[in-house]
DRENBA-882620 format. One line per 3 residues: their letters; for each residue x, y, z of C-alpha. Coordinates in Angstrom, 3 decimals, m for minus. Each point is the difference from the previous one (the first is absolute). Example, Ala and Ser with C-alpha at 12.3 -4.5 7.8 and 13.67 -1.06 7.14 Angstrom:
! residues 2
as	12.300 m4.500 7.800 ~ 1.370 3.440 m0.660
***
This chain:
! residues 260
xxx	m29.921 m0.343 2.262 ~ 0.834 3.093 1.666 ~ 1.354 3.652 m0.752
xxx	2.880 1.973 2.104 ~ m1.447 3.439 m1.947 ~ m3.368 m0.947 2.137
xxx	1.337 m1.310 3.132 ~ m2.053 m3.298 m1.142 ~ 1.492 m3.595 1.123
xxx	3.608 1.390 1.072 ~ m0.708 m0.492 4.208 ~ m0.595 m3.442 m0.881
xxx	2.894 m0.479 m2.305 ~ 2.193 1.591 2.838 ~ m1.254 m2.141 2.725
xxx	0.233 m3.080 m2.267 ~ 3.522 0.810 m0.059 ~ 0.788 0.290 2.981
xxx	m2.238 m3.230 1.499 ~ 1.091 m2.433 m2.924 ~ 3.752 0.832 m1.576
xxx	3.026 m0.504 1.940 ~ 2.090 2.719 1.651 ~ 3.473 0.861 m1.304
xxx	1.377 m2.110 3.229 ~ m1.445 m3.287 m1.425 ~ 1.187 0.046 m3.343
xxx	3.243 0.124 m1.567 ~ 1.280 3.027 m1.270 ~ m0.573 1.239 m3.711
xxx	1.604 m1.731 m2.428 ~ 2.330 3.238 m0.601 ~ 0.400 0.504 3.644
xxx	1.094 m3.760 1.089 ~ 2.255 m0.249 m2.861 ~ 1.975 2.784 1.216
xxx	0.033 m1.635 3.491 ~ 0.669 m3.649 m1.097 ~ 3.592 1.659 m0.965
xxx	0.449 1.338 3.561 ~ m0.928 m2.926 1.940 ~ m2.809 m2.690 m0.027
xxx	m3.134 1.056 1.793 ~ m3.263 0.366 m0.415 ~ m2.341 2.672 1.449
xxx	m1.870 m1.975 2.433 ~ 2.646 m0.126 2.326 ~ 0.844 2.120 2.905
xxx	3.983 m0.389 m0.082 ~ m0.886 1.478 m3.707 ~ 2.717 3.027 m1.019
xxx	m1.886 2.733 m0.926 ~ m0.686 1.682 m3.772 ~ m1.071 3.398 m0.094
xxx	m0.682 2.467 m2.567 ~ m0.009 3.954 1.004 ~ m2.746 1.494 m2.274
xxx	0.022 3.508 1.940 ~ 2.046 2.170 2.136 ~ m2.485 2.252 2.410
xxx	0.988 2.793 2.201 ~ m1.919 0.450 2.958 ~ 0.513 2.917 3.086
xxx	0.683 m2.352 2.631 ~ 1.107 m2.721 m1.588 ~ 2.368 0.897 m2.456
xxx	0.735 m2.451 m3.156 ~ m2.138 m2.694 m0.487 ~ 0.556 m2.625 m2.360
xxx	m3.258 m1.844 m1.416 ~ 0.971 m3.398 m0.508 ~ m2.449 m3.207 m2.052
xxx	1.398 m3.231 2.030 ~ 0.235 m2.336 m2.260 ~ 1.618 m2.420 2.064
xxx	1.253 m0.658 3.495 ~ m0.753 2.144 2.935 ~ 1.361 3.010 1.402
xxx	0.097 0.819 3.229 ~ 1.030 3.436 1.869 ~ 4.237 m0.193 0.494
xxx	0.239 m1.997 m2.839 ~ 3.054 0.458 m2.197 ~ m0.240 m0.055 m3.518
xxx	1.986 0.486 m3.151 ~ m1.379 2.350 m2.712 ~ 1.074 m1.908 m3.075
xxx	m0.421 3.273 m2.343 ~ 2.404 2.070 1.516 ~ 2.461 m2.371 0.735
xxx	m0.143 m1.461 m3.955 ~ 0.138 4.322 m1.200 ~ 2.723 0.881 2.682
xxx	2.016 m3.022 m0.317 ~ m0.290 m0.082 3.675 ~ m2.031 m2.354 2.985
xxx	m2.789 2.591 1.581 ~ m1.572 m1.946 2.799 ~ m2.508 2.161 1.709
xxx	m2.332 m0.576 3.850 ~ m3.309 0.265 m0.193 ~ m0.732 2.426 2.807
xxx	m4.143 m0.416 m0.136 ~ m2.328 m1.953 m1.662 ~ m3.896 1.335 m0.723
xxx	m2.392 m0.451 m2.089 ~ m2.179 3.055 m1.487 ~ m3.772 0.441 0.065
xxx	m0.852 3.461 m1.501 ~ 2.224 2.391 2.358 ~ 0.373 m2.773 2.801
xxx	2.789 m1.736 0.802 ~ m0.035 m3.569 1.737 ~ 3.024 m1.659 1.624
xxx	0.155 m3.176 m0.929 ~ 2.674 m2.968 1.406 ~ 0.151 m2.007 m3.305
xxx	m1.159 0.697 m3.643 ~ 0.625 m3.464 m2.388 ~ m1.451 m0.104 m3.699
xxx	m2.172 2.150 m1.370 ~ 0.158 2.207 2.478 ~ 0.850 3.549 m0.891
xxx	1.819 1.699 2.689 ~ 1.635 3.637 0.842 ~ 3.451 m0.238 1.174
xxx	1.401 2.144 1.948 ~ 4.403 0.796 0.408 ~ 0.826 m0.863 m3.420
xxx	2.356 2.411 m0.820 ~ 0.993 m0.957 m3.323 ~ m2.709 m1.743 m1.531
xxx	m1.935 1.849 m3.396 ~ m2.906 m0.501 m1.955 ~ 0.407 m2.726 m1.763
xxx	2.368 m2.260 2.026 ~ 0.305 m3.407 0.650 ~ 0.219 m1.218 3.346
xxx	1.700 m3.405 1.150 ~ 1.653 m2.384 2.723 ~ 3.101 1.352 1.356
xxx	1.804 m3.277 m0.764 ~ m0.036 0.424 m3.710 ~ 3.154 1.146 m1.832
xxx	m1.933 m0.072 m3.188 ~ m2.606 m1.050 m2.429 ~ 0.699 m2.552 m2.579
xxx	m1.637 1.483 m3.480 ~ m2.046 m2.630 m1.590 ~ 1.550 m2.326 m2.774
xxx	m3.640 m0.028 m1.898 ~ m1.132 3.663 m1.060 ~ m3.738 m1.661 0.313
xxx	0.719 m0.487 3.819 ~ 0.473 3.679 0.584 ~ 1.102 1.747 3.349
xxx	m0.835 2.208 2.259 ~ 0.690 3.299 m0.788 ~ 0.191 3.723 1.409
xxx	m2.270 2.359 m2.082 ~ 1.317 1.345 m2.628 ~ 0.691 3.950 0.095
xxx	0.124 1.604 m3.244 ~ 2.425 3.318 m0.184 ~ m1.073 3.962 0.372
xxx	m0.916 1.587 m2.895 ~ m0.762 3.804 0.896 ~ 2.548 1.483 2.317
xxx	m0.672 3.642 1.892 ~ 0.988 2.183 3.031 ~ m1.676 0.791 3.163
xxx	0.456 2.891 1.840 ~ m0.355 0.874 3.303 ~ m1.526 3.206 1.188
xxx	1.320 0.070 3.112 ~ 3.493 m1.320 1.924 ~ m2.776 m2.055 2.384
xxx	m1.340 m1.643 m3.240 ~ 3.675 m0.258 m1.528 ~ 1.113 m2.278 3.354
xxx	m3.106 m2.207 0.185 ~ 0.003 m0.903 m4.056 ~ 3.005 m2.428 0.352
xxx	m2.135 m2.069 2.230 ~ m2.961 0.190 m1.676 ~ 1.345 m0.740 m2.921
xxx	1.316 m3.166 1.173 ~ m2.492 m1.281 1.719 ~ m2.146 0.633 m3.423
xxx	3.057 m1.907 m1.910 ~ m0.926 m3.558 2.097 ~ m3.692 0.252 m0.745
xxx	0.385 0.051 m3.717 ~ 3.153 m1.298 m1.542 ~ m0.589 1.518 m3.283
xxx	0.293 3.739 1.713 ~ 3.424 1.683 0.077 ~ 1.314 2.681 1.799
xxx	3.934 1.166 0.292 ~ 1.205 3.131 0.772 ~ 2.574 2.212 m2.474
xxx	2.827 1.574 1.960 ~ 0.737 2.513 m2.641 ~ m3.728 1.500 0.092
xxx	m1.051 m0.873 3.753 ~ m2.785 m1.337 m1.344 ~ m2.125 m3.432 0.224
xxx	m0.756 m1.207 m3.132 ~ m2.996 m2.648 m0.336 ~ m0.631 m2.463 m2.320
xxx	m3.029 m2.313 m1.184 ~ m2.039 m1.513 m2.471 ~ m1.762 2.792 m1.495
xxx	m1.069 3.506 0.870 ~ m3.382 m1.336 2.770 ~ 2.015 m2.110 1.251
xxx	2.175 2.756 1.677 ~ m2.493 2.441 0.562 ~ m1.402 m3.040 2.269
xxx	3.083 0.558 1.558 ~ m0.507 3.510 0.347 ~ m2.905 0.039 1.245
xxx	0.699 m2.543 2.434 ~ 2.616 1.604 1.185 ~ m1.897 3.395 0.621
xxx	m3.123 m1.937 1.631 ~ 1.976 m3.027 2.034 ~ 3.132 1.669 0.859
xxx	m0.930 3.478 0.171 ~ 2.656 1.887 m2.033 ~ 0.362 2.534 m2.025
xxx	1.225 m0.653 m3.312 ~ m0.643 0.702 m3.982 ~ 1.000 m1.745 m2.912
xxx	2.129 1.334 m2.833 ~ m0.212 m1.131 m3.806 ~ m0.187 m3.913 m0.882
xxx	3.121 m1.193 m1.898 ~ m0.841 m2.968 m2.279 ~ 3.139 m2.447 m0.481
xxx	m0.368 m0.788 m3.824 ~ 2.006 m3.337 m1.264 ~ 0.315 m1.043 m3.643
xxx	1.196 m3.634 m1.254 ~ 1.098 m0.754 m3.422 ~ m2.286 m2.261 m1.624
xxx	2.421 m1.270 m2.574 ~ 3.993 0.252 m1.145 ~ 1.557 1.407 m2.705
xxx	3.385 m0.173 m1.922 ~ 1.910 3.379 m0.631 ~ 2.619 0.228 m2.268
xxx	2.856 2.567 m0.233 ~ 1.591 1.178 m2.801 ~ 2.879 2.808 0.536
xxx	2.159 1.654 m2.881 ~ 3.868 m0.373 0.882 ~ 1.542 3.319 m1.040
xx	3.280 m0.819 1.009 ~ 0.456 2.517 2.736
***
């Protein structure tokens, strides 16, 4: 018996862990992961020719590093030069987005290690990826496309789902400094989290932002006053409302011919 509230039994339960259950690279991928795979090519994950399987779970900014992608390997390796193709984009754009990986690390706290290979069950920062999102999927190069499965039980793997903004507002800058450095900001805040929108209206000069509710972009503000240093306020949230007819109804018309 142990408890996790009282730090009782959970060093043992760790070290158990790691001592007596295989790691990632000597057992097949999960069921939903290999299924997705078997319709690429036949492999399985002990294998070094392996192509890799990636999912992107976070976008980070750092100083000197730029973008980094955090990736869960869940099968193949990586290695740093390797091309790959990022399967979200390419299905949303209708287009084939292959991407280099420029550097591979893993994190520890605020370090950063280069490493020369990551294979699964490793959970890697990428660096170069220009086009990669939260969210995306990340494949061989060699693959036009991903078969759907025939059986709905067999399921796939899929991107995360992003829902659509709710609560819409404008920023503005108090200064022309602040007004130049938003656009970038802005984006770079648009590839961490998907479900964050920002576009800018012509007519008004201003950016307008929108999210899921009214903390989740005074996150942004504040994020953008602490992390990027500029000067901006807020204006008044604008709620989208939507209404759906629950049911139909007939309507008849009756009109009076007067002869004219």
């Amino acid at each position: 018996m142990g408890s996790s509230r009282r730090n009782i039994g959970v060093q043992p339960l760790l070290d158990a862990i790691v001592d007596y259950l295989p790691d990632p690279s000597q057992r097949p991928p999960p069921p939903l992961i290999a299924n997705t795979l078997a319709r690429i090519q036949n492999y399985s994950a002990s294998q070094d020719h392996i192509s890799p399987a990636l999912l992107t779970f976070k976008i980070l900014f750092d100083p000197q590093r730029g973008a980094l992608s955090l990736c869960r390997v869940f099968a193949g390796y990586v290695t740093p030069g390797m091309q790959i193709k990022n399967w979200t984009r390419s299905d949303l754009d209708n287009s084939s987005i292959t991407e280099k990986i420029g550097g591979l690390m893993q994190l520890t706290g605020d370090a950063y290690e280069n490493i020369e290979r990551a294979g699964p069950g490793y959970i890697v920062a990428l660096n170069g990826l220009q086009s990669t999102r939260t969210g995306d999927i990340l494949g061989p190069v060699l693959a036009e496309s991903v078969t759907k499965a025939e059986d709905v039980m067999e399921g796939d793997l899929e991107n995360a789902f992003v829902p659509q903004p709710v609560v819409h507002a404008a920023l503005e800058p108090r200064s022309s400094l602040a007004f130049r450095n938003l656009e970038k900001a802005l984006t770079c805040m648009q590839r961490e989290d998907p479900s964050f929108k920002a576009t800018f209206d012509p007519e008004t000069g201003q950016w307008v932002v929108a999210g899921m509710g009214d903390l989740h972009l005074e996150v942004v503000l504040s994020r953008l006053r602490r992390e990027y240093k500029l000067e901006v306020s807020m204006g008044p949230l604008l709620t989208s409302h939507k209404e759906m007819p629950q049911a139909g109804s007939k309507f008849v018309s009756t009109s009076v011919n007067t002869g004219k």
